[in-house]
C-alpha positions as CSV (number, residue, x, y, z in Angstrom):
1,X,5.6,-10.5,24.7
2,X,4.7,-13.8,22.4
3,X,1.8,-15.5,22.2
4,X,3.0,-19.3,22.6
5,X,0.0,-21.0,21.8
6,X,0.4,-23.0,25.1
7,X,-1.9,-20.5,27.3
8,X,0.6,-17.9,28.7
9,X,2.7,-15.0,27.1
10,X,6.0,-15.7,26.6
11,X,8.9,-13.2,27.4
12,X,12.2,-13.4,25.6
13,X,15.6,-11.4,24.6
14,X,18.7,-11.4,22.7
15,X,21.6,-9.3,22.8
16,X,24.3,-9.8,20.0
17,X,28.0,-8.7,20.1
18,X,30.4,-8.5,16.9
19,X,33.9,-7.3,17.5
20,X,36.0,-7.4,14.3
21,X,39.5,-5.9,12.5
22,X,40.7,-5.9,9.1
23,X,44.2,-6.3,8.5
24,X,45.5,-2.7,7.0
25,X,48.8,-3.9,4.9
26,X,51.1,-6.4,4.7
27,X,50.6,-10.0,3.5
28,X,47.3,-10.4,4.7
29,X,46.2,-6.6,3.8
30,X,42.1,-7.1,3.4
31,X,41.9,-10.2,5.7
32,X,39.0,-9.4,7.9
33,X,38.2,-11.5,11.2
34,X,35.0,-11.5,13.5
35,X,34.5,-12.6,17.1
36,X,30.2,-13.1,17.1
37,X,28.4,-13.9,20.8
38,X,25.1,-14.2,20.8
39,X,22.9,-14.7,23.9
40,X,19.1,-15.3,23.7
41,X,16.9,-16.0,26.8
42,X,13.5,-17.0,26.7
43,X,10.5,-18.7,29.4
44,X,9.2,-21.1,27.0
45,X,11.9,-22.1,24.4
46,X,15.6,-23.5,24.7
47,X,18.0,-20.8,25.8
48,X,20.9,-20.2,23.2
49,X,24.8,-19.0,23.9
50,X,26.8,-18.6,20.4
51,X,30.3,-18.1,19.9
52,X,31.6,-18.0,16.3
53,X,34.9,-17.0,14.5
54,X,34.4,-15.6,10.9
55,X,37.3,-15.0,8.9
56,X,36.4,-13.2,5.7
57,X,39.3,-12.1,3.1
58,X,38.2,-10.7,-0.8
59,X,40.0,-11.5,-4.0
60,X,40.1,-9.1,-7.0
61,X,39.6,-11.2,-9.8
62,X,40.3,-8.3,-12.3
């Protein structure tokens, strides 16, 4: 429940989903990649649907 200021409790959710892998050997040993959806409902703001791609790979610098 939110107090919105406006008079009226607002209701809202989210639910968030990561699904990722991490290359194991090879060329791209350490090269990590991310799906992300994100879905968040509410009654008195803008409803938000996310997809992202994150690719994340680590260098050594030593």
């Amino acid at each position: 429940n939110v107090d919105t200021g406006r008079g009226f409790e607002g209701k809202e959710w989210e639910r968030d989903l990561d699904v990722g892998y991490v290359v194991q050997s090879g060329s791209l040993k350490g090269l990590g990649v991310k799906v992300r959806n994100v879905t968040a409902r509410s009654n008195y703001r803008s409803d938000v649907d996310e997809n992202r791609l994150i690719f994340n790979y680590t260098w050594n610098l030593l």
